[in-house]
N, C-alpha and C positions, 0 to 999 in steps of 0.2 A: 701190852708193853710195846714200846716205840719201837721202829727197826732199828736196826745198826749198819749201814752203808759205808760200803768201801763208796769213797765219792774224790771229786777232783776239787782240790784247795781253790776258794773264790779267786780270783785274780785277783782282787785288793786287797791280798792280805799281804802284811810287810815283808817277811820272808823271803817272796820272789824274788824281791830286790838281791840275795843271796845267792840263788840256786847259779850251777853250771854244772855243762854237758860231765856226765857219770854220778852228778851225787845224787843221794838220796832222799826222795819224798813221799811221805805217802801220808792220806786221809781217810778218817773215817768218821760217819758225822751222825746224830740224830735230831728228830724233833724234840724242842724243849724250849720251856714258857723261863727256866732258870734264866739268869742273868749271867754272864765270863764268868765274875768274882765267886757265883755260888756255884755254878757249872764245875770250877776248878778246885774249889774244895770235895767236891763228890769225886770228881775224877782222879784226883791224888789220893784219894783214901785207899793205899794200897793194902790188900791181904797179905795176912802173914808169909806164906810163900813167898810173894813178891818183895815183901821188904827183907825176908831171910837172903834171898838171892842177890838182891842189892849188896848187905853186908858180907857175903862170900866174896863179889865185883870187889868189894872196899879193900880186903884182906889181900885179894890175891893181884890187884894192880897198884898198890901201895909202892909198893918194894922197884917196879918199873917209873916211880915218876909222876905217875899219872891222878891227876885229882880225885878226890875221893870225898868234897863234900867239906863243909867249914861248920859252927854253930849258927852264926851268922845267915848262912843260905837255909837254914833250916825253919826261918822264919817263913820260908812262901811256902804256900802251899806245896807246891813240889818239891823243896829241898833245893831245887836251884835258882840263882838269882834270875830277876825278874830285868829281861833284855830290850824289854821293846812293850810301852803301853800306850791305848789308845780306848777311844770307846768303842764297844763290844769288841777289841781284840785284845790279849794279853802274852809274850812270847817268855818262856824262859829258855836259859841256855848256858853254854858254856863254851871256850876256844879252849880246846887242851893240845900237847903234842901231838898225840896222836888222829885226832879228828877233830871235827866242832858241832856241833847240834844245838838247834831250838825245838821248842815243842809251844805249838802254837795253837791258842784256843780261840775261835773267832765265833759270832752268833750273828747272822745274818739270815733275814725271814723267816724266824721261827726256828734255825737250825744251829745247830752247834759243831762246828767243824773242831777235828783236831787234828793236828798234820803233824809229822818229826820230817826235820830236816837233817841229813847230815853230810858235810864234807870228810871225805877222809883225806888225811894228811901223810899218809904213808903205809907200809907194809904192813905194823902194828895196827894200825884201823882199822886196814882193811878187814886184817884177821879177827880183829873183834867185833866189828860189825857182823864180817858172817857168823861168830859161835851165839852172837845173842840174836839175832835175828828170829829165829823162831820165839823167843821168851817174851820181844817186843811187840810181833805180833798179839801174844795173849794177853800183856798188859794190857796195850792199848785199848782192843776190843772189852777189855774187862771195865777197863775206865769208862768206856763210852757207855755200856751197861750201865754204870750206878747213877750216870748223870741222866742219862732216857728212864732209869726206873724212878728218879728221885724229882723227875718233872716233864 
């Protein structure tokens, strides 16, 4: 099985364009012969815990405002809209009150980066960025998983 590497987002990916001092980013990347568009179908294929934790997210930030997802976004693979495409990179994302995030899949020599970006936009971000933080880490690496094991 491929590794899984905590790695640094290429510079050419769009994203940067985004970043400033405090927010957050992180990468984690493997080899893979997959292509974005099939990379991202393996990678969204979340386990049932992950999607049950999702719909807890839905219930319980509802009632503050905060998005929780359309039928519509539910067409991408990841349930969120598709922000930024190009060849071998593809972003989705979202601007909410509270923060704004893309999650970016790039494939460059062989490798398949996946990076979240987030700004937080106030106190309510902040606080939700730390309680999910731990849960994001094991998506993500979980993600990278199916897509290294799948090619």
């Amino acid at each position: 099985m491929a590794a899984i590497l905590k790695s640094n987002l290429p510079p050419k990916a769009a994203v940067h364009a985004k970043v400033a001092p405090g927010d957050f980013l992180d990468c984690y990347s493997c080899a893979t012969s997959l292509s974005v568009e099939e990379a991202a179908k393996q990678a969204f294929q979340m386990p049932r815990w992950a999607s049950a934790l999702m719909r807890l997210r839905n219930t319980l930030v509802a009632p503050l405002g905060l998005k929780t997802g359309t039928k519509e976004e539910e067409l991408t693979p990841s349930a969120f809209p598709v922000t930024f495409q190009r060849e071998n990179e593809v972003q989705y994302g979202l601007d909410d009150s509270h923060l704004n995030f893309r999650i970016t899949l790039l494939k460059k020599d062989g490798h398949l980066y996946v990076s979240t970006w987030v700004h937080v936009n106030n106190f309510v971000g902040r606080a939700y960025l730390t309680l999910i933080m731990p849960f994001h880490v094991l998506i993500v690496r979980g993600s990278i998983a199916r897509v290294a094991r799948a090619g």
